[in-house]
N, C-alpha and C positions, 0 to 999 in steps of 0.2 A: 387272534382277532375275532374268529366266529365265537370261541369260546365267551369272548369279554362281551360281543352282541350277543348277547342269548342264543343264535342259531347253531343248533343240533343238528341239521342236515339239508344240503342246499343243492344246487344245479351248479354249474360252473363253464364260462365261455371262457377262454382263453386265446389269444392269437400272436403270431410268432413267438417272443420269449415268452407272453403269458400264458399259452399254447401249454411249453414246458412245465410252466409251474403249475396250473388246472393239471396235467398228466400226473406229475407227481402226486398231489394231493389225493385225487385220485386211487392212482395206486396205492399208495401207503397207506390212507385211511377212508378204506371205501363205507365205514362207519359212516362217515363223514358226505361223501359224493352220494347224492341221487345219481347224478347223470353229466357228461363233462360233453361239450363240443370243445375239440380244437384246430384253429385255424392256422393252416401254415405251419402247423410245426417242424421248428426244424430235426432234420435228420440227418447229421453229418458225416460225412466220412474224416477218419483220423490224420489225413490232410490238409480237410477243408477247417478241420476245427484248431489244428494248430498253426494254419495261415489266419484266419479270423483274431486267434489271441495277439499274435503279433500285430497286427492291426486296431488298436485300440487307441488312439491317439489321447495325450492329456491337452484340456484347451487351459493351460493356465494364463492367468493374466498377465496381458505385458504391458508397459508403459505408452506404449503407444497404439491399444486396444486391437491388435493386429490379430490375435486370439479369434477375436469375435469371426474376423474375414474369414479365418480359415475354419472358424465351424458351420455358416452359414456354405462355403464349398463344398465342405464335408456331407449337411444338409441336401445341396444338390446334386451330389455324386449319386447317393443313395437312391434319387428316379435316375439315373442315365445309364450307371450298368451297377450288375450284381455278380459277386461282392464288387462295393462302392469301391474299393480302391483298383480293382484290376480294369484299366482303363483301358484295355481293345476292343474293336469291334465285335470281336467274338462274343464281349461281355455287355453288351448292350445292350439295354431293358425297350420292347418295344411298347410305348407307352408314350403318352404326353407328358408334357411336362404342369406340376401341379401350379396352382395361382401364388403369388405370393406370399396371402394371408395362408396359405396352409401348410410352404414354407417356413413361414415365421412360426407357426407352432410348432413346431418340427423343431424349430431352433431353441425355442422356447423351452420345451421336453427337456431339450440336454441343459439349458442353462440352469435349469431345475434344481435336474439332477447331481448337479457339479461332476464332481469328483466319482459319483458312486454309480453312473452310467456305465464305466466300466465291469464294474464290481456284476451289476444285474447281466451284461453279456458276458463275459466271461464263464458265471454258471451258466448259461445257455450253452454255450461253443463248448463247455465238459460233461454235459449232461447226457447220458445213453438213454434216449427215450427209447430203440427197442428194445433194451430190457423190462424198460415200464409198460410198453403197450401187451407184453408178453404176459406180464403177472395180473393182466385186469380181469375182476368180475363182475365190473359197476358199467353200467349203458352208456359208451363212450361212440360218439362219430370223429373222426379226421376227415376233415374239409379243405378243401383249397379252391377260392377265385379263377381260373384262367388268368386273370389280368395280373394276379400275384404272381414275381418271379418264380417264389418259394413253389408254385403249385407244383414243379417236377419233383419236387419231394416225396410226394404219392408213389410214384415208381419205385420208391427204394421201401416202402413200407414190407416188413417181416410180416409171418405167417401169422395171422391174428386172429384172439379169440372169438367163440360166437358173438361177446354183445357188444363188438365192434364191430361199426359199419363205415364206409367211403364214400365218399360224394365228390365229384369235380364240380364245379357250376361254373355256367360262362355267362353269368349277369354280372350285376355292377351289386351294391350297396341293398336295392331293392327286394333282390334275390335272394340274398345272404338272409336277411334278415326276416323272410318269408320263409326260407327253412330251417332256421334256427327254430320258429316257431313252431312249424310244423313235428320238429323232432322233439320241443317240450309238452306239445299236446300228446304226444304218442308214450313218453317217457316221466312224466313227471304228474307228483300227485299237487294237492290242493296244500297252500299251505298260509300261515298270516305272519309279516312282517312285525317282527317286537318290537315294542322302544326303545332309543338309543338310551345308550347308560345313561345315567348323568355324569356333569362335570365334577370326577373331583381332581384333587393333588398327588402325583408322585414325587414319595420324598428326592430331593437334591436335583429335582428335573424341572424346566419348563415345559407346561403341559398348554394344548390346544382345545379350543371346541367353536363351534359357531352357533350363534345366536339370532333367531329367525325374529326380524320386526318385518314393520308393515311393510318398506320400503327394498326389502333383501335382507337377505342372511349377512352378519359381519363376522370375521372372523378377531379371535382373544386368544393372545397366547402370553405364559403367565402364571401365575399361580396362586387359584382361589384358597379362599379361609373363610372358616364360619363365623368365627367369635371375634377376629381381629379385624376395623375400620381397612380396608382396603383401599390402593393406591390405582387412581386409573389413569392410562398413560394416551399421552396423542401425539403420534408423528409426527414431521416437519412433511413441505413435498419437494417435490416427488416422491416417495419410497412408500414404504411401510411402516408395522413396528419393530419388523426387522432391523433397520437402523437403528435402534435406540437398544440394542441387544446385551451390549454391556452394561447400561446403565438400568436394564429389567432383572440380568442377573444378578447385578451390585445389590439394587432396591429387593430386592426378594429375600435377601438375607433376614431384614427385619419386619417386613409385614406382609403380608397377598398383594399382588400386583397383576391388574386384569389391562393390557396393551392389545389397545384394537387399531385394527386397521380397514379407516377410512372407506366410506364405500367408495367403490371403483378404482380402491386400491388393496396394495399386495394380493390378501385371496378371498378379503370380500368380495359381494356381490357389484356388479355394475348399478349407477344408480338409474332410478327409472326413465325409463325413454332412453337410456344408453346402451342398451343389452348388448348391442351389435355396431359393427364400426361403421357411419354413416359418410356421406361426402360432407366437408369441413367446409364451413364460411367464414370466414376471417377473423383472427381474435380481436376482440373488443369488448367493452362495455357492455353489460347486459342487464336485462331486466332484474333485480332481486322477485323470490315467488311471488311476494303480494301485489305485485301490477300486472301477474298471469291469473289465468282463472288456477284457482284452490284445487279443483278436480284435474288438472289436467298432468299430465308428467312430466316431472322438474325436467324441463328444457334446459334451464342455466341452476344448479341448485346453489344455493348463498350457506356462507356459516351457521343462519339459525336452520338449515334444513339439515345440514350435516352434524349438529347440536341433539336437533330433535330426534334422531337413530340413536344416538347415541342415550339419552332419558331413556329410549324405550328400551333396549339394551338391560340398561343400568334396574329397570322397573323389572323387566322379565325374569332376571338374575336377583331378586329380592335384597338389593344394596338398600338400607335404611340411610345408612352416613358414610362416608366415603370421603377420600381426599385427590384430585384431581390435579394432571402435572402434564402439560402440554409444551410441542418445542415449535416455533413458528405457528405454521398454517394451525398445527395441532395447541398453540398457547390461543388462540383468537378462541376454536370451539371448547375447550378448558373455559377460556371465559364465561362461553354463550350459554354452554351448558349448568353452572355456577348459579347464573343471572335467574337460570329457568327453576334450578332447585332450590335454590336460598340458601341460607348459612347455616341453618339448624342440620343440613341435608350436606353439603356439600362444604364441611368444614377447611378445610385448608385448598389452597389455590397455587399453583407452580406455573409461573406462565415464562418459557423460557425462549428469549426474543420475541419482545414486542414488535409485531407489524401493525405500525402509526406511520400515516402516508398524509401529503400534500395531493391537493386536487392535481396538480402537474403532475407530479411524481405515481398517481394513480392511474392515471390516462394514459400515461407515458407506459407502464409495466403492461397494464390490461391491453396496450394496442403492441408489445414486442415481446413479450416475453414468453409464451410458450405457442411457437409453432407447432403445426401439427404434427404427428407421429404415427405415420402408417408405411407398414409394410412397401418393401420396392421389389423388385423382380431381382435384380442385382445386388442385394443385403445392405445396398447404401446406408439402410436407416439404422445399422447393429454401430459402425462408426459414427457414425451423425450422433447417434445417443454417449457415445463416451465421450465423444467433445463437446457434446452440449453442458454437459455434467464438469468434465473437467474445469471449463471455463468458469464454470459459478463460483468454483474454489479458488478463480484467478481474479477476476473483473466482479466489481457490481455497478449495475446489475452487469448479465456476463457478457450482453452484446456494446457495452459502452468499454471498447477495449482502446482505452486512452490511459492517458500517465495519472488522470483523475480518477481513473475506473480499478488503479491498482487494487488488488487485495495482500497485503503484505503478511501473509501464512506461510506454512510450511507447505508444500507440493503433497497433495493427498496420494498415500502408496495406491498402487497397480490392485492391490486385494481387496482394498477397500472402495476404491472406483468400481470395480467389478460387481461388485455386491449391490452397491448402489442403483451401477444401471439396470442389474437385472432387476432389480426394485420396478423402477422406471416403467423396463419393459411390460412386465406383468400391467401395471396400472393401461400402458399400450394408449386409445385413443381418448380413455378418459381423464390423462393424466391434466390436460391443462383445467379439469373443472375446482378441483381443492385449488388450486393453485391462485386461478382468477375467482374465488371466492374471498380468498386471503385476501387479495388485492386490492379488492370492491368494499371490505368490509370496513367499517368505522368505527373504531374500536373506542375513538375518543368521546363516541354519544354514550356508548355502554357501559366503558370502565365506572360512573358515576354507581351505574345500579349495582356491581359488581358488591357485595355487601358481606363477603367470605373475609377469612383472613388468607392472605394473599400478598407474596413474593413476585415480585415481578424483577429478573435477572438475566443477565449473560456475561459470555467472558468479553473480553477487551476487541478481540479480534474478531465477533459478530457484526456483518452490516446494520444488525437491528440496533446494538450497543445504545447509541444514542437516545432511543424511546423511551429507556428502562424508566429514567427521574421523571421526565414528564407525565408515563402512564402513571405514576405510585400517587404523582399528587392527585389524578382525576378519583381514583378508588377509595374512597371511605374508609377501608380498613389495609391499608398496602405499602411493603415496604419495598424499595429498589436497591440492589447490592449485585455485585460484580461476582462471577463466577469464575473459579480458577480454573486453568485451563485443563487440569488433568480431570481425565475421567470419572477415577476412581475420589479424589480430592470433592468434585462436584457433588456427586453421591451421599460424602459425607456431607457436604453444607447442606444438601436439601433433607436428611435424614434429619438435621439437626432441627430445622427450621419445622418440617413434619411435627417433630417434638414436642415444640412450643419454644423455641429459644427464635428471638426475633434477630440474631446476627447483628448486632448491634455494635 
């Protein structure tokens, strides 16, 4: 990775497992290390490191999201004693216990990570750091908190080189990062951060990068091309573009495919005035920007603001012509987006489930349908989120659970519920903003400007189904047709329709 940034030789902070890995790096390529701080490293004994491996739990998914509970325990075990699973007194961390929200990132971390949480402890709990701290010739400190359990680890440290030094500290955050500093004034020369590569393709991969506009950074993953008209993709919500994952690697086959994700969802940025999770007023109805003042921060942001990130995005990334293909919330800014670049620009249109609402049926959504979503002390809200989710795939909308509210689908598998919510989570308190933008939007003033060629489709089994003939008649140039249910099946009809064949 340093190699692919240009940097030739860096500093490196590490703490617990990253502790281990700054060491190694370190050691082996002290080409490479100016100078390493690590915090907390661990230093095991051959007991402690083969009760640790045995302690790795998988959280897989279970049908009745029960998974979640016990990582969010998992979570809290981790403040109350160390190691988390040996639960006597003997092993009781003296310490408070952390807030919520710092929990929930905590939990957040692993749901991340999935599967590969394991994988990162594991080399940890087999790693002999003193044979690494043995072989150093690069400016290394080990450090430890007081308030870290890990800080007894100090004790066990072997005889060590001269240009290793030890530090205990008994501050908090403050501290730490006053002598972090202080060790890079003493130990590090002057140096200038290069620019990031740019975006290109690795063959047969989905590649990533994020794209700085006015309003945040958005993240694209996907697969850019120079010479070939490229496919731009828009999420449904809550999630990412992480949900649409098959049908990025399906579409990728035949041309660049650049799938962003929403701001203040998956790992773009939050949108403005949302940085941080604020106290929640009641869902409703809300101003669209242009009845707030222009300068001030999208307090409620509407489709044409989530539209407008995305032009600039699209302007940053030198797209001349482009074909865009949006599902739900993501077929509404496909539209908006369309409307803003015109048809010479934004040649073909994929809007997949139209959201076209009745004034009842708008009022009705925007006042019940996405309560808030903040952290609980108790992990209430890791459950709350799979049944919020499961529900959608049972009832619509999912709190109208009547014999009219059926959804008569197949029951969405445990793996793919999982993926979802963690989708959800990530998005965390900004998820109901796409959502009640959807909502609010009037898509039946816009389709008229809509002036692209342009599909408007879904399969049988979408709540939207019914919008598809009525949006085609509003749009000037737009055909309405049913999408089959398979995945891969779908892929091909819109490859087709990409084409120029009107599915006729």
């Amino acid at each position: 990775m340093l190699g692919a940034l240009g940097i030739e030789r860096c500093a490196l902070y590490g703490t617990h497992t990253g502790a281990s890995i700054a060491l190694e790096l370190a050691s082996s390529r002290p080409d490479l290390v100016e100078a390493a701080v690590l915090d907390a490293l661990p230093i095991l004994t051959s007991y402690e490191s083969a009760s640790l491996l045995q302690n790795l739990p998988a959280y897989r998914p279970q049908p009745d999201g029960g998974h979640l509970t016990a990582l969010w325990e998992r979570v809290r075990a981790e403040h109350l004693y160390f190691p988390w699973f040996d639960q006597r007194p003997a092993a009781r961390v003296d310490a408070p216990m952390p807030s919520a929200a710092c929990l929930h990132q905590a939990a957040m971390d692993l749901l991340r990570a999935g599967e590969g949480y394991r994988a990162a402890y594991a080399a940890t709990f087999r790693y002999s750091s003193q044979a690494a701290l043995a072989s150093l010739e690069t400016p290394v400190a080990v450090i430890a908190c007081e308030n870290d359990p890990q800080a007894a680890w100090l004790e066990r440290l072997p005889r060590l080189p001269e240009c290793v030094e030890t530090a205990r500290l008994a501050g908090g955050r403050d501290e730490l990062c006053s002598w972090i500093a202080g060790f890079a004034a003493r130990h590090l020369s002057e140096a200038s951060v290069p620019e990031p590569p740019s975006w290109s393709a690795i063959p047969d991969r989905m590649t990533r990068t994020y794209v700085k506009t006015s309003v945040g950074q958005l993240h694209v993953r996907g697969r850019p091309g120079e010479d070939e008209r490229p496919l731009v993709v828009f999420h449904a919500s809550p999630g990412s573009a992480r949900m649409l994952h098959r049908h990025i690697i399906e579409l990728m086959r035949s041309r660049p495919v650049l799938a962003i994700d929403t701001l203040g969802n998956g790992e773009s940025d939050k949108p403005p005035g949302w940085e941080h999770p604020t106290s929640w007023e009641p869902t409703g109805p809300r101003l669209p920007r242009s009845q707030v003042d222009p300068e001030a921060p999208w307090i409620t942001p509407g489709i044409a603001d989530y539209a407008a990130s995305v032009v600039e995005l699209i302007d940053a990334l030198g797209l001349e012509e482009l074909d865009l293909y949006g599902s739900h919330t993501g077929g509404s800014i496909a539209i908006e987006v369309a409307v803003a670049l015109g048809p010479d620009r934004a040649r073909n249109v994929i809007v997949d489930g139209l959201a076209m609402f009745s004034e009842a049926e708008r009022d009705d959504l925007l006042a019940c349908y996405t309560p808030p979503l903040e952290p609980r002390w108790d992990g209430a809200h890791l459950p709350w989120a799979w049944a919020f989710l499961r529900a959608q795939t049972e009832f619509w909308p999912w709190y109208y659970q009547t014999r009219e509210g059926i959804r008569w689908v197949e029951p969405i598998p445990a793996k793919a519920l999982h993926t979802w919510v963690v989708e959800l989570l990530k998005s965390g308190h900004t998820y109901p903003l796409a959502y009640n933008a959807a909502f609010a939007y009037r898509a039946a003033g816009r389709l008229p400007h809509l002036r692209s060629r342009t599909l408007i489709a879904a399969t049988s089994d979408d709540m939207l189904a019914e919008c598809s003939a009525s949006g085609a008649r509003l749009a000037p140039n737009a055909v309405a047709r049913d999408l089959p249910p398979d995945p891969d099946q779908q892929c091909e009809l819109l490859v087709r329709f990409l084409g120029g064949d009107d599915l006729g």
